[in-house]
Structures are given as structure tokens and as C-alpha cells.
C-alpha positions as CSV (number, residue, x, y, z in Angstrom):
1,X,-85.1,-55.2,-111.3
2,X,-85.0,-52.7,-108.5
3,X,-82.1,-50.6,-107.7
4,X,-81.6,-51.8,-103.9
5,X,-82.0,-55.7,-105.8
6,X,-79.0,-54.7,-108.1
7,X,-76.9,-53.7,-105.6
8,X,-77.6,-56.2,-103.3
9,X,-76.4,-58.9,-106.1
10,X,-73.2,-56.5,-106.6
11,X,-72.4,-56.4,-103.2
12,X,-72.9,-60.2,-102.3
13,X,-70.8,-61.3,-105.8
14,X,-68.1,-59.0,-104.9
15,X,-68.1,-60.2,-101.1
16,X,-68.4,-64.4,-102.1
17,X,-64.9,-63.9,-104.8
18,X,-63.4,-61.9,-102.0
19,X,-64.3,-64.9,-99.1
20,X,-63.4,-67.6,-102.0
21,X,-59.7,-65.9,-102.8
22,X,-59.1,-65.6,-98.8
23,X,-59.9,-69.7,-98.3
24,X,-58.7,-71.0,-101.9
25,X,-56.0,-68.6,-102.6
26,X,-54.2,-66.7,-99.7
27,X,-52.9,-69.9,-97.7
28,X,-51.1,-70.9,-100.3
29,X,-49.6,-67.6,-101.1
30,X,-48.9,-67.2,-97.7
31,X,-47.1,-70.9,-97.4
32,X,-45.2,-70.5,-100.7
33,X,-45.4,-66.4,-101.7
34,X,-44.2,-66.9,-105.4
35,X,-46.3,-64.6,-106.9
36,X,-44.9,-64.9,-110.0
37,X,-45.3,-68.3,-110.1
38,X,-49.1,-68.3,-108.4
39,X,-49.8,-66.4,-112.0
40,X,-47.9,-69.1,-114.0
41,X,-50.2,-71.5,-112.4
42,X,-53.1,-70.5,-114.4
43,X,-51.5,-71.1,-117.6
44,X,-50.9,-74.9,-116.3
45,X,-53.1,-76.4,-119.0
46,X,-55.6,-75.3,-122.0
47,X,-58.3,-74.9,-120.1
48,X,-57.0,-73.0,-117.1
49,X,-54.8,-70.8,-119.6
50,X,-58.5,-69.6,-121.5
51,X,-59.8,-68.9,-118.1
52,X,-56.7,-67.0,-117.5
53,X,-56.6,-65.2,-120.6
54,X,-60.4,-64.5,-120.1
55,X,-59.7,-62.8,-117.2
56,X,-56.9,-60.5,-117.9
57,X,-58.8,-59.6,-121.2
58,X,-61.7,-58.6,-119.0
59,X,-59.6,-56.2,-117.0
60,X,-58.3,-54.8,-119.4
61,X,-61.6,-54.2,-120.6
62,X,-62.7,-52.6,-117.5
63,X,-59.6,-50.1,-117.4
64,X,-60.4,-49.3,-120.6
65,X,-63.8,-48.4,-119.2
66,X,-62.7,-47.0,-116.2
67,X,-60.2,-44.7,-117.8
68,X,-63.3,-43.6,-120.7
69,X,-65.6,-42.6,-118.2
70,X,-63.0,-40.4,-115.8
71,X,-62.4,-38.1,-118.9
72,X,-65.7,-38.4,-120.3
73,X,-68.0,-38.3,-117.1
74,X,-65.7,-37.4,-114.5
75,X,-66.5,-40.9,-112.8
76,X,-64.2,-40.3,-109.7
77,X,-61.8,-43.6,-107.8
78,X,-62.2,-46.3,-110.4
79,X,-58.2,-46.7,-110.2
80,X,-59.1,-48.1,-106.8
81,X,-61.4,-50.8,-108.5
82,X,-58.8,-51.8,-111.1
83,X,-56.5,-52.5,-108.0
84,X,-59.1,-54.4,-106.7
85,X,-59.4,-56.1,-109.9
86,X,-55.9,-57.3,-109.9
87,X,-56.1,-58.3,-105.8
88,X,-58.8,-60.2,-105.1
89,X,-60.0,-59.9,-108.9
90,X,-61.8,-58.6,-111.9
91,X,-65.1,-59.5,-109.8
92,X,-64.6,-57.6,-107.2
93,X,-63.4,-54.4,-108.9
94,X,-66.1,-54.8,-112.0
95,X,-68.5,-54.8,-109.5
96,X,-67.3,-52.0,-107.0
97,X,-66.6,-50.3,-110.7
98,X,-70.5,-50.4,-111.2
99,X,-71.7,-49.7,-107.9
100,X,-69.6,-46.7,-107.8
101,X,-70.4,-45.4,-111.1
102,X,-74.2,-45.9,-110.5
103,X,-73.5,-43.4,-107.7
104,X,-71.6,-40.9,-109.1
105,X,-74.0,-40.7,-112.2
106,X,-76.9,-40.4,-109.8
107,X,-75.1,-37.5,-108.6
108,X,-74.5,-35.8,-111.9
109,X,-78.3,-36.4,-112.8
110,X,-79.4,-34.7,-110.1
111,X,-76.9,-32.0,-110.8
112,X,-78.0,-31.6,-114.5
């Protein structure tokens, strides 16, 4: 797959979950802002709960990665993706995680 292909596919994931989580999501935080309760919500039932758990396993997943590859390859910002994986979600900071590391190695390749 090409590079610019790659990104491309990063970049519209990232920007449909962000568009979703503004329609599905934000109007009803903004008419009732329990935030606390908007999380309990996903626990509601079996399946939504393994969805749930899916998701915050992931993330902490990627902070795991993200926190690996700042000691090991000086991979610079990726606190700002795991803020964005928290608000709008994992896939929007997973994928502004990859597109940022791709460009930060591509720097330390050329440097090396």
C-alpha cells in the first residue's frame, strides 16, 4: 500500500469517529452533561459492556505504546493522542498516534 494511501485511510477514520461522536454523542452531553453517567451508559448491557471494556483495554494499550516509544525512540506529543483517545476516542488518537509516529521515525531515519 502506498504511503500517501495509508495516510489518507488514517486521516478519513480519524475524521468519520470524530463527525460520528459530534452527531451521536455531543447533543446529548450537551442536553444532559452527566459525564459520569454517559460512561455508565456503556456498561448498560453484555454486549455494550464488551464493547466498553474493548475499548478502554485498547487505550490502555496504546498508552502503553505511546509511553514505550517516548523513552525508547523519543517519539515526541503522543500524550496529545491519548487525550484524544479519551475525547472523541481510541480511534482518533490510535490513528493520529500512527500518523505522528510515521513522521517522527521518518525523521530519525533520515537522521541516522
Amino acid at each position: 500500500m502506498p504511503e500517501s494511501v495509508y495516510r489518507a485511510i488514517l486521516v478519513v477514520a480519524a475524521v468519520f469517529f470524530t463527525g460520528f461522536f459530534a452527531v451521536v454523542v455531543v447533543p446529548p452531553l450537551i442536553e444532559n452533561p452527566d459525564v459520569l453517567g454517559a460512561f455508565a451508559a456503556g456498561f448498560v448491557n453484555p454486549f455494550a459492556s464488551g464493547y466498553s471494556m474493548d475499548i478502554l483495554v485498547c487505550w490502555a494499550i496504546l498508552a502503553t505504546w505511546v509511553v514505550y516509544e517516548a523513552r525508547q525512540y523519543s517519539i515526541r506529543k503522543g500524550w496529545i493522542c491519548l487525550l484524544l483517545g479519551i475525547v472523541p476516542g481510541v480511534a482518533v488518537g490510535f490513528a493520529l498516534y500512527l500518523l505522528l509516529r510515521e513522521k517522527q521515525m521518518r525523521e530519525i531515519r533520515r537522521e541516522g
